[in-house]
N, C-alpha and C positions, 0 to 999 in steps of 0.2 A: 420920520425915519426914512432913511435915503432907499429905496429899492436895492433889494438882494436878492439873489440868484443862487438859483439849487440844481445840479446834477440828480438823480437822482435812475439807476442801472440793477436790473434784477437779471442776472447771466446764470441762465441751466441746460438742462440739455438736450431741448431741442430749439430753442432763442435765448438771442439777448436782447430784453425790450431796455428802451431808455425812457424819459423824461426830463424837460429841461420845465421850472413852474420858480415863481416870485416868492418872497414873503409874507404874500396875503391869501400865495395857495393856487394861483390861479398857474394853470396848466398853457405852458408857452410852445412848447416840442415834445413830439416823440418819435421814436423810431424802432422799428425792428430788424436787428440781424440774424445772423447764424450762430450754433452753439458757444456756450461758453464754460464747458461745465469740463473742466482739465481731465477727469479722468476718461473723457468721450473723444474730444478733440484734441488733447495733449496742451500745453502752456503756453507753447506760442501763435497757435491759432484760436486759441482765447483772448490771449491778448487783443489778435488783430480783431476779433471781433466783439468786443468791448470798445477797440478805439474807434470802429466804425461806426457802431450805435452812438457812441456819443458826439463822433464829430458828425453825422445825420439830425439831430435833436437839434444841437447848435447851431448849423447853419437854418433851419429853420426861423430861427428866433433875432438873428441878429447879434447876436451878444457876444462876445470875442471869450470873455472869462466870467465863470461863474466863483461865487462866494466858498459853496462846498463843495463835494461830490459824495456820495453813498453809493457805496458798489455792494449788491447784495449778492454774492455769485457763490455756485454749487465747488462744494471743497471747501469755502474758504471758514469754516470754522476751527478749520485747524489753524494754531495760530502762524504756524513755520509757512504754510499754503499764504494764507493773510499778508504777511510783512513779503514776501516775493511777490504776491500780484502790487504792492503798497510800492515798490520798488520800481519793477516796471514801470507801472501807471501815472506815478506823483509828477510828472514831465510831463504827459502826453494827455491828462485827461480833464483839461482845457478847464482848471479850475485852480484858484488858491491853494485852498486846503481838500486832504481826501484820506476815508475813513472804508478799512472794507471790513464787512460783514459778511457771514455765511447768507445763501437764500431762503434759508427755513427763519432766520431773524426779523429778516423785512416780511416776508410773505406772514408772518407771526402778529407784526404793529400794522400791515394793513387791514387784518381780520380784528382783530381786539382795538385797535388805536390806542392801545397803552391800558385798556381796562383788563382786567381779570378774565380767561378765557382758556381754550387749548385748542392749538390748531394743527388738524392734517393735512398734507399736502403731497396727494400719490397725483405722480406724472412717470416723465423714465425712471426717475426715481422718486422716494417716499423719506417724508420726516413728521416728525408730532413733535410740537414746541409747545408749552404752556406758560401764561404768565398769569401771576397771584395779586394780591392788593397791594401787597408791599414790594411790585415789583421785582419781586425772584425770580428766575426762566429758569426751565429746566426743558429737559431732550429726552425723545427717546428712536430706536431706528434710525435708519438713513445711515449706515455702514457701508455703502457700497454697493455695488451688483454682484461683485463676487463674493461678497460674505455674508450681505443682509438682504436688505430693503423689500423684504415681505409685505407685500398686498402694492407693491409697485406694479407699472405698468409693463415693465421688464419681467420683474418677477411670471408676472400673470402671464405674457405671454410664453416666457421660455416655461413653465405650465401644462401650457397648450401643445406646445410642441412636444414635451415630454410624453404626456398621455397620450398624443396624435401616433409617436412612435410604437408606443405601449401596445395600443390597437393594434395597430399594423403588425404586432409580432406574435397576438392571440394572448396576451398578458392581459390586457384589461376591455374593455367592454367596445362595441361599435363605437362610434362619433361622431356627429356631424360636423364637428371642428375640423375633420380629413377636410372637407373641401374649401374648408376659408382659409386653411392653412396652405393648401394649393393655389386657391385665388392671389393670397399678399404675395407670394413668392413667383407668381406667375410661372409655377410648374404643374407637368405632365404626372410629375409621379414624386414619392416622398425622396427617391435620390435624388431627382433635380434638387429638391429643396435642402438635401441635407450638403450639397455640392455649392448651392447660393449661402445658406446659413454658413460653412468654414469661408466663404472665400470675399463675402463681404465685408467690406472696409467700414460699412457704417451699419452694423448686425444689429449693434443694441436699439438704435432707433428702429430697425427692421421688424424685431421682435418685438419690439413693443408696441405696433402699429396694428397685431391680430389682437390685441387687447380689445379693438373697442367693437369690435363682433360681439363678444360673449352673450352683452344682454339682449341680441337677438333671439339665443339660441337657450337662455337658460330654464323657458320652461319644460320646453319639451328634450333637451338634449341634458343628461343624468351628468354625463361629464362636465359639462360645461357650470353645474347648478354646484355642483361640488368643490369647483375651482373658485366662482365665486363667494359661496360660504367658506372660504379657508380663507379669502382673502380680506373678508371684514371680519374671521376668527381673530387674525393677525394684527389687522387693524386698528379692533376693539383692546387688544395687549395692551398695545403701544399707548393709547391712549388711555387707557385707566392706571399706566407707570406712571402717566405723566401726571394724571390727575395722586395720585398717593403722595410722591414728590411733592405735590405743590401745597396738600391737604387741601382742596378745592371740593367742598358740597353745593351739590348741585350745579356742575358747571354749565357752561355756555360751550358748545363745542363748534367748530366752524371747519367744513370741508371744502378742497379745492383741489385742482389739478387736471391735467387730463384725464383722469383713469376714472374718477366722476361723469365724465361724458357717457358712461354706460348705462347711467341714469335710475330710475327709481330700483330697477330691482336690484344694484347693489346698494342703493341708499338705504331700502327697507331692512336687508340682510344686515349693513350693518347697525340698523337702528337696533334690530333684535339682541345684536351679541352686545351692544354697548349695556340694552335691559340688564345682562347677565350681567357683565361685571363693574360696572358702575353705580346702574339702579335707576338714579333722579338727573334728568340733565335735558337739553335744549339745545339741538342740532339744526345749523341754519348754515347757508351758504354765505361767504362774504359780500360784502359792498363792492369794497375795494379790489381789483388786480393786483398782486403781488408789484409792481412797480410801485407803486404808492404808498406801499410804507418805508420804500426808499425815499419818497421824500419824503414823509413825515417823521422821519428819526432826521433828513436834513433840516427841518423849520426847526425842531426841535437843540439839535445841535445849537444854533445860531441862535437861541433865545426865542421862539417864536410859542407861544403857548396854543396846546391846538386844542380850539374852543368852536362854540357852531360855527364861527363865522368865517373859520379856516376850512373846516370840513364843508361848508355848504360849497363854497369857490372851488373845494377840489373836486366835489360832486357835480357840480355843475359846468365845469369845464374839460374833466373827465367824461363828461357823457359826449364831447364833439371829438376824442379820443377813442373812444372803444375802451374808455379803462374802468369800466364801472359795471358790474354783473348783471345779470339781467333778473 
């Protein structure tokens, strides 16, 4: 078989990683830019930073055109979002052919590889994807910052700020979240902050960046313990919809994203509410980087069956990448 060439783009909102890797799996380029996620950045500096990632990967590699492309980018499950980024991009993103998918899709077949499973994925924003034996997907959350994305990174922090103000007006209890909230915003008082939070062009990354304090603070800080049990309440929702949806006993569940960076005490938190509304199930962190299942739905597109020998090459050559979990 002649060597073929995979694109392979996971665009959200706070990068766009690329991948440029063969039909035997093996990992050629990568690259990282800046967001891509249209409702953070708006459309056409998604674009450009989609076209950067990719033409960064490429020149890596040598390779003028690749066989597919897979764009796994935030928004694009909407189909009307899909055919406009498909429109844009089909000229510029230095491949034959090119297929886009939302990023909760690819980040979905990097966690499972196409087996039975459900996956979370809180960063600036949150989705739960699950897929069944007969290959069903279902959804659930990830509506947005202004309507949903409960146990988000956003979410969490605009939270924070919430009760930080609450305090401040004798509504709800001290905090120690006042001074981490002072530290992100590098202010003197809650006006500065409340003057940087309207007047920042890039707030929702801002807000979302007090997120990964909490599990400093949530033993001893009552607010902060409260915040994060509402956020694996939320969590645990979404993810036992998705499990009914699919009728899936006993699933496999796989967590990922920034907002897991706050480490065991909200893993435990949500280990507990999953007890509750689930029961029997198996929580584990992925292998894979969300980039990686943008290629492996591209092997896949192109005929490639992904068996050990595909998997081992993309493990293997992902680990001189940084795409492979620790």
């Amino acid at each position: 078989m002649d060597t073929k060439y995979i694109i392979g783009v996971d665009g959200g909102g706070t990068k766009t990683e690329t991948i440029v890797l063969d039909n035997k799996g093996i990992i050629l380029g990568h690259s990282i830019t800046g967001p891509s996620n249209i409702n953070i950045v708006g459309f056409n500096q998604a674009v450009k930073s989609i076209i950067n990632s990719i033409r960064k990967s490429m020149d890596m590699t040598g390779i003028e055109k690749a066989d597919i492309a897979i764009l796994g980018l935030a928004g694009a499950g909407r189909e009307r979002v899909a055919k406009r980024f498909y429109r844009k991009l089909i000229k510029n993103c230095f491949s034959k052919n090119l297929k886009v998918f939302s990023d909760g899709y690819i980040a979905l077949i990097a966690a499972t590889r196409y087996s039975k499973g459900i996956m979370i994925n809180s960063g600036t924003g949150i989705i739960v994807m699950g897929i069944n034996d007969k290959g069903k997907i279902e959804r659930c959350s990830g509506w947005g910052y202004l309507i949903d994305d409960e146990g988000s990174g956003y979410w969490i922090g605009q939270k924070i700020l919430n009760r930080v103000f609450r305090s401040f007006d004798g509504r709800d209890r001290p905090t120690a979240l006042l001074k981490v909230v002072l530290n992100v915003f590098d202010a003197k008082d809650l006006d500065e902050v409340l003057i940087k939070v309207y007047s920042d062009k890039n707030f929702i990354n801002r807000i979302t960046s007090i997120t990964k304090y909490v599990g400093d603070l949530w033993i001893n800080d009552f607010t902060a313990r409260e915040i994060l049990e509402e956020a694996a309440e939320e969590m645990a929702i979404a993810i036992s919809c998705v499990q009914k949806k699919l009728d899936i006993d006993n699933p496999d569940i796989y967590y990922l994203g920034g907002v897991f960076n706050i480490g065991k005490p909200l893993i435990d938190l949500l280990e507990k509410k999953l007890k509750k509304y689930i029961g029997k199930f198996r929580l584990f962190k992925p292998v894979f980087k969300n980039v990686i299942g943008a290629g492996l739905v591209g092997l896949r597109e192109i005929g490639i069956n992904i068996d050990n020998y595909i998997i081992s090459n993309i493990y293997n050559s992902g680990l001189k990448w940084g795409l492979i979990y620790e």
